[in-house]
C-alpha positions in Angstrom: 7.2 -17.8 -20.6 8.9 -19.3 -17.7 10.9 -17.4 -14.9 13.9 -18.5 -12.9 13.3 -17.1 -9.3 16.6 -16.4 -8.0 17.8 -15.6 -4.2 15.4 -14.3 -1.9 13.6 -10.9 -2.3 11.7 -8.5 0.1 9.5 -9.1 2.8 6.5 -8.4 4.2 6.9 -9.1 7.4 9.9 -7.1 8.3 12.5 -9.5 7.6 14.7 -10.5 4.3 16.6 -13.3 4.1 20.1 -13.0 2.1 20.6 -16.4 0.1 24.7 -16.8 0.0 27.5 -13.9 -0.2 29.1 -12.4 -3.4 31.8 -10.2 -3.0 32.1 -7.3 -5.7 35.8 -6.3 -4.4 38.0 -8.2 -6.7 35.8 -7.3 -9.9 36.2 -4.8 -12.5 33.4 -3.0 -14.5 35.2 0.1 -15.9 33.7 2.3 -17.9 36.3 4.1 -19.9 33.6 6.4 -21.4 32.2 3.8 -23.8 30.9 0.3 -24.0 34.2 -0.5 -26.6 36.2 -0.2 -23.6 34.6 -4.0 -22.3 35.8 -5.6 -25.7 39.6 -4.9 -25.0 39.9 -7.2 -22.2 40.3 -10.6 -24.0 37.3 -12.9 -23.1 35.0 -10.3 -22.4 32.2 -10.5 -25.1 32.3 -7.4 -27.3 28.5 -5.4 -27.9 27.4 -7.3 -30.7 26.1 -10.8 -31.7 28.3 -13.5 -31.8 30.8 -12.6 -28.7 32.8 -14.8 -27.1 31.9 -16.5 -23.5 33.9 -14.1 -21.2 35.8 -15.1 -19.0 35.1 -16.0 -15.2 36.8 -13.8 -13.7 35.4 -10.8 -15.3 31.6 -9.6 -15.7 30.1 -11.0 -19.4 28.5 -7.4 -21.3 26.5 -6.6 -24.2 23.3 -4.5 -24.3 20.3 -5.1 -26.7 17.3 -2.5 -27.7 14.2 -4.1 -25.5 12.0 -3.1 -28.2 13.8 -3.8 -31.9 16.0 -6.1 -30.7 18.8 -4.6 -32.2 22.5 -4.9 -30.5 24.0 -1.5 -29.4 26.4 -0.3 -31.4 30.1 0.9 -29.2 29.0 3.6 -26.8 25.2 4.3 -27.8 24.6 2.6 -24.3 25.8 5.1 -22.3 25.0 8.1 -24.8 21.6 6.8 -23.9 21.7 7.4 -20.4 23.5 10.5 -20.6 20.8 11.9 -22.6 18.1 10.6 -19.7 16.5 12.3 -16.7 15.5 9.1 -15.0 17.3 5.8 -15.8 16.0 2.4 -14.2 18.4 -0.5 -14.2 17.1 -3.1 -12.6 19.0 -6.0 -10.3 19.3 -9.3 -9.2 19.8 -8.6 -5.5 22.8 -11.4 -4.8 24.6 -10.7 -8.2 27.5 -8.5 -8.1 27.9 -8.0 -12.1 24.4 -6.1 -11.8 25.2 -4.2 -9.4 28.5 -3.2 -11.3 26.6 -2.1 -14.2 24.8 0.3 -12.1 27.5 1.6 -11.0 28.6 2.4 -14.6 25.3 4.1 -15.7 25.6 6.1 -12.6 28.9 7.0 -13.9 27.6 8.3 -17.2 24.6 9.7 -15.6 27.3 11.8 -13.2 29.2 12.8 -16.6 26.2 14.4 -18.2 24.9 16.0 -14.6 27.7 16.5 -13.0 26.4 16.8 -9.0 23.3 17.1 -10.0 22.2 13.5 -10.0 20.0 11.8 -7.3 20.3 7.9 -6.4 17.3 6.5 -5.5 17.7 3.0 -3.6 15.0 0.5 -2.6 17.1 -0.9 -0.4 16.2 1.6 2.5 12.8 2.8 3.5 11.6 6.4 3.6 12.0 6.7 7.5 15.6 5.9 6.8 16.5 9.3 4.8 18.1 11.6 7.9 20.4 8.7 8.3 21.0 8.3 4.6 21.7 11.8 4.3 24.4 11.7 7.0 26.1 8.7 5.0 26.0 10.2 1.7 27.2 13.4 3.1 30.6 11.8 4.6 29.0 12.9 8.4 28.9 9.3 9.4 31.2 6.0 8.3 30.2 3.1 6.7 30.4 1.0 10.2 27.9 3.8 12.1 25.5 3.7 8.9 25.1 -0.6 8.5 24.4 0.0 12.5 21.7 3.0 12.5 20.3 2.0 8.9 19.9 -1.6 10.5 21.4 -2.8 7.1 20.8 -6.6 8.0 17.4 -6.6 8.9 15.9 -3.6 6.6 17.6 -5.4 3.2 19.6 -8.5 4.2 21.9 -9.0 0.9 25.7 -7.9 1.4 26.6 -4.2 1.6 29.7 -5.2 -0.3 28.2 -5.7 -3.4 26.4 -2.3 -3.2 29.3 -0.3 -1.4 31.3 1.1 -4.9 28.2 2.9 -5.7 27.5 4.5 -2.2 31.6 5.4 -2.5 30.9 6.7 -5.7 28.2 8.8 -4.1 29.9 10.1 -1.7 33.0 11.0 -3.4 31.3 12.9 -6.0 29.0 14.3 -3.5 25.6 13.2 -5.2 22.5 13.0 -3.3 21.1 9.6 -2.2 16.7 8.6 -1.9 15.8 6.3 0.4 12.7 4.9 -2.0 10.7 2.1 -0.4 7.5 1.9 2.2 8.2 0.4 5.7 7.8 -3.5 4.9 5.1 -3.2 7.5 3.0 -1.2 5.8 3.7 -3.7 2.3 2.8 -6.5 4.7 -0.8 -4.8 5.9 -1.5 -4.4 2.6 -0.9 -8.1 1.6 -2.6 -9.0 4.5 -6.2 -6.8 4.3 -5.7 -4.5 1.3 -5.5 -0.6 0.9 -8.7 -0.2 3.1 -7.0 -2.2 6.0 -4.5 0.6 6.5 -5.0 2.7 9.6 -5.0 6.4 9.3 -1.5 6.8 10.3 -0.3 4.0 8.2 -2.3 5.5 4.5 0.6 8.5 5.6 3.4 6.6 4.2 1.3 6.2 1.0 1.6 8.9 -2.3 -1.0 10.7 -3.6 -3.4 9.4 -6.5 -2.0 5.6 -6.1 -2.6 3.7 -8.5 -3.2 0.4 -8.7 -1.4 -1.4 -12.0 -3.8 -3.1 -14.8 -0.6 -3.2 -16.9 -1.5 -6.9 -18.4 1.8 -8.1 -19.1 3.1 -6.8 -15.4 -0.2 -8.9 -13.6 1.0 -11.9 -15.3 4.4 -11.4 -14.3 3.0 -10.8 -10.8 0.6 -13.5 -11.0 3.4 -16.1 -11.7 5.2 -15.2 -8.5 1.5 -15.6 -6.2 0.6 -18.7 -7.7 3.6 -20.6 -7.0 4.5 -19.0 -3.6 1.6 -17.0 -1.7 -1.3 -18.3 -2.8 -2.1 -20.4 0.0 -1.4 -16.8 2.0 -3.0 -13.8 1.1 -6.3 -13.4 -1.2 -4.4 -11.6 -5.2 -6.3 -8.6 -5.3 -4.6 -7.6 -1.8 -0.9 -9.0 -3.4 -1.2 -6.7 -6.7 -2.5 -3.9 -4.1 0.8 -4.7 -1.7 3.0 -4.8 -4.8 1.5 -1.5 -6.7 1.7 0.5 -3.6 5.5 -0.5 -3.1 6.2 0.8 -6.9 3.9 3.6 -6.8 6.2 5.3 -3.1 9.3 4.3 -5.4 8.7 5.9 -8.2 6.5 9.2 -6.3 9.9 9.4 -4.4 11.6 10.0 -7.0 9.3 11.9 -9.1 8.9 14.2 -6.2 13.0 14.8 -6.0 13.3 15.6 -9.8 10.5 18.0 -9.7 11.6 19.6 -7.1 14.9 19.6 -8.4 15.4 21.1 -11.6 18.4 19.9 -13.7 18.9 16.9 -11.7 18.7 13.6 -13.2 18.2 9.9 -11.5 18.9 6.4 -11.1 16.5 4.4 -9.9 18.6 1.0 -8.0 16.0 -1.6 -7.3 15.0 -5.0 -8.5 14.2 -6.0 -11.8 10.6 -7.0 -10.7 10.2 -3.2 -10.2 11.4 -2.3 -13.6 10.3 -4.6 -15.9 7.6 -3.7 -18.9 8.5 0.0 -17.5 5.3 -1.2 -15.2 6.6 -0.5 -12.2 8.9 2.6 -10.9 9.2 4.0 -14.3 5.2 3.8 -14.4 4.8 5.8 -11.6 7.3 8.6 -11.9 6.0 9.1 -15.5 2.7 9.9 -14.1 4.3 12.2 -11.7 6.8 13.8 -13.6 5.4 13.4 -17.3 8.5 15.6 -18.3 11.2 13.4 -17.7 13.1 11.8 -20.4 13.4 7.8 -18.9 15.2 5.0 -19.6 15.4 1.3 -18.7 17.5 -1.5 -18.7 17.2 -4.8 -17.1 19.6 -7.5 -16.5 20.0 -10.8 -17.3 22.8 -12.9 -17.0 24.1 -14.6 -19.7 27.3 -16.7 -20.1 27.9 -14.6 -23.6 26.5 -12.3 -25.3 23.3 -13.8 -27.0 24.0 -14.7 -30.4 20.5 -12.9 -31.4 17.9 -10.9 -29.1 15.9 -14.0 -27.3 12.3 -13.7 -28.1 11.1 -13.9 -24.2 13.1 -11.2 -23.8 11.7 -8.7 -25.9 10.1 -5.5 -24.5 11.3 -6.2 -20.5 12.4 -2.7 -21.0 14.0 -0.2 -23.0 17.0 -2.5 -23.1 18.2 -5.8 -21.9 21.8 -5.4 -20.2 23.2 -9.4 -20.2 26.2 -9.7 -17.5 27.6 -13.1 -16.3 25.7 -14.3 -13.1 27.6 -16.5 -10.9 25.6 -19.4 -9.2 23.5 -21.0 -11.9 24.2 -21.5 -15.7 22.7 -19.9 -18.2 20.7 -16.7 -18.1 18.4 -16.1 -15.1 15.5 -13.5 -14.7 14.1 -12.3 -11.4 11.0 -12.0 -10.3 9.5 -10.0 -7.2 8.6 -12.7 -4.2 6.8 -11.6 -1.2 7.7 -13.9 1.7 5.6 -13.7 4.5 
């Protein structure tokens, strides 16, 4: 199976790097309560095989089942994740079509829920959540949050393309996670393992961490260290780095729901945290065995696949294709640690 890395993902050394800017402001993703709505627009590739390429201008959209490879029929999609505690849709970081579609399952999530629906984003780290808080809750603008929140340095990639779901946050008065470990303490772990952490660093760690022997997920992993960090850090210290960022992510979030009863969650965050339901979804079904998940990755995709691609089968509960802008074809991302 053979990956495309695309862009630039997180660091572990306290610096990302945003590869190019995409603008999300002149696109349009509405939901119109079902996925039929996407097929009116001509050019936009209807939910089953055989669509037409859409057109440029607008994001590509067609959903299979991850598992049976079956295309969704109109609306099943979003009565999916209306019917879901926890959904997981998992992004290219520079691609504004993924982001989009996030948007429109936190949409349906927000009709089923109402309020009562928790955004979890990897984007910010856990020492970030007063000043997420203030953001979500309209104390502070946009301006004071990129500034206090450090957006640039803490994530790198454009606010624009994740701004209409912070808007759509605050105008419907949802609450907002900040999900992910300081990228120091990812970086200490690359660098000398679990057992390298100091006292006040294992802090920032959850409870009963665990690290993955998911098979398919190592390989996945594996692919990313052998072409890029194995020259840098010893594997076993990598997986360790890479299952204690998924396991705060998903104990975040596992912590909210349970503590919140009623209130349902969407887990924004790349697909390397997603995929095989390995990652994030892993880890908050462990914690919160209850809730009813669901996950979608994307893929971009000039058209709707005529058929369900065997390499993509079981990358999660479904695969979500969108046009990608930059590179032909579909794309799949991976998780790459840059030191």
């Amino acid at each position: 199976m053979k990956y495309s890395f695309r862009g630039l993902f997180a660091s572990l050394c306290g610096f990302l790097l945003f590869a190019g800017q995409v603008s999300a402001g002149s696109l349009s993703f509405d939901q119109k309560g079902d996925l039929a709505a996407f097929a009116e627009s001509p050019g936009i590739p209807a939910p089953v095989p055989g669509a037409a390429a859409a057109a440029a201008e607008l994001p590509g959209f067609c959903v299979f089942n991850g598992t049976g490879g079956s295309a969704l029929d109109s609306g099943a999609a979003f009565a999916a994740i209306r019917g879901s505690d926890v959904v997981y849709v998992g992004e290219s970081h520079d691609q504004a079509n993924d982001h989009l579609a996030q948007l429109e399952a936190l949409k349906a999530l927000s009709e089923a829920r109402g309020g009562s629906v928790v955004v979890g984003f990897e984007m910010l780290n856990m020492t970030l959540q007063p000043v997420l808080d203030e953001y979500a809750s309209g104390k502070i603008t946009e301006a004071e949050f990129l500034r206090k929140a450090d957006w640039q340095k803490e994530w790198g990639f454009d606010f624009n393309l994740y701004k209409p779901i912070f808007d759509f946050i605050r105008e419907k008065e949802l609450s907002a996670l900040a999900l992910n470990l300081p990228k120091k303490i990812v970086s200490r772990i690359a660098m000398a393992g679990l057992a390298g952490l100091t006292p006040a660093e294992q802090k920032y760690l959850p409870a009963n961490l665990h690290v993955t022997t998911d098979e398919k997920y190592i390989a996945y992993i594996k692919e990313s260290f052998d072409g890029h960090m194995s020259d840098m850090f010893k594997f076993e210290n990598y997986l360790a780095a890479m299952s204690a960022w998924n396991e705060t992510m998903g104990a975040r979030l596992a912590d909210f729901i349970n503590s919140n009863p009623g209130f349902a969650g969407l887990a924004v965050a790349g697909s390397g945290h997603i995929i095989y339901n390995a990652g994030i979804p892993a880890s908050l079904k462990a914690r919160a065995p209850g809730a009813r998940g669901l996950s979608f990755i994307m893929q971009g995709a000039d058209a709707c696949p005529s058929a369900f691609p065997e390499d993509d089968k079981g990358l999660a509960d479904y695969v979500w294709y969108v046009r990608h802008t930059g590179q032909p074809g579909r794309t799949r991302t991976a998780p790459l640690l840059l030191p």
